[in-house]
C-alpha positions in Angstrom: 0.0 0.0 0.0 1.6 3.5 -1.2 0.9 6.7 0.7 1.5 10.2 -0.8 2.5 12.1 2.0 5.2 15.1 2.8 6.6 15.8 6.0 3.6 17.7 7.2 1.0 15.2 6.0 -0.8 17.8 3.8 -0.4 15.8 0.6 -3.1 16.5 -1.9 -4.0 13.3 -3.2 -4.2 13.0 -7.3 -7.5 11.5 -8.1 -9.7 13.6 -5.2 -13.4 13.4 -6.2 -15.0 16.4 -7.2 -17.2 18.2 -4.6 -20.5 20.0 -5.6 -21.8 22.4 -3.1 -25.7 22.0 -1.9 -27.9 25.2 -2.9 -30.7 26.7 -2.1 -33.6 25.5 -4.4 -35.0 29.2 -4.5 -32.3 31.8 -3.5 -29.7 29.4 -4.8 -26.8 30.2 -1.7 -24.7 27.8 -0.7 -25.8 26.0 2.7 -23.1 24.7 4.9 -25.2 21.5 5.5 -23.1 20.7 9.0 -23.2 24.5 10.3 -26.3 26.0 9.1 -30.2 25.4 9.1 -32.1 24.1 6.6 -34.9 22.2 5.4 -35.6 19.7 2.7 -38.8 19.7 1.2 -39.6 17.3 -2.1 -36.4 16.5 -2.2 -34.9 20.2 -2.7 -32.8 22.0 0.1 -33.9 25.4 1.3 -31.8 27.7 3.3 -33.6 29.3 6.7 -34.1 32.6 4.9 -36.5 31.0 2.1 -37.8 28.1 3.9 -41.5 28.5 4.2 -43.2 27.1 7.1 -44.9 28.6 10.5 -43.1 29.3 13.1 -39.7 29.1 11.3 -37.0 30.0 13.6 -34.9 32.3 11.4 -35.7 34.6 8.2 
């Protein structure tokens, strides 16, 4: 098994997958899925500020 690695163990590795950021269905901005609130509704993501529901807590 080979390992790319420098000294500092910062390597960046040669076939890294692609990332593709989640988005607001309706104001399309980036939501940090693991920092910010959101809700999912037919399968699309909305961020707090769009998301349209009683008693939302932000927005």
């Amino acid at each position: 098994m080979s390992r790319k690695w420098n000294e500092y163990n910062f390597g960046a590795l040669e076939n890294s997958s692609t990332y593709e950021p989640t988005r607001c269905a309706e104001c399309h901005r980036v939501i940090r899925l693991g920092y910010e609130g959101h809700t999912i509704k037919d399968g699309d993501y909305f961020c707090m500020d769009c998301a349209d529901f009683p008693g939302a807590l932000f927005g």
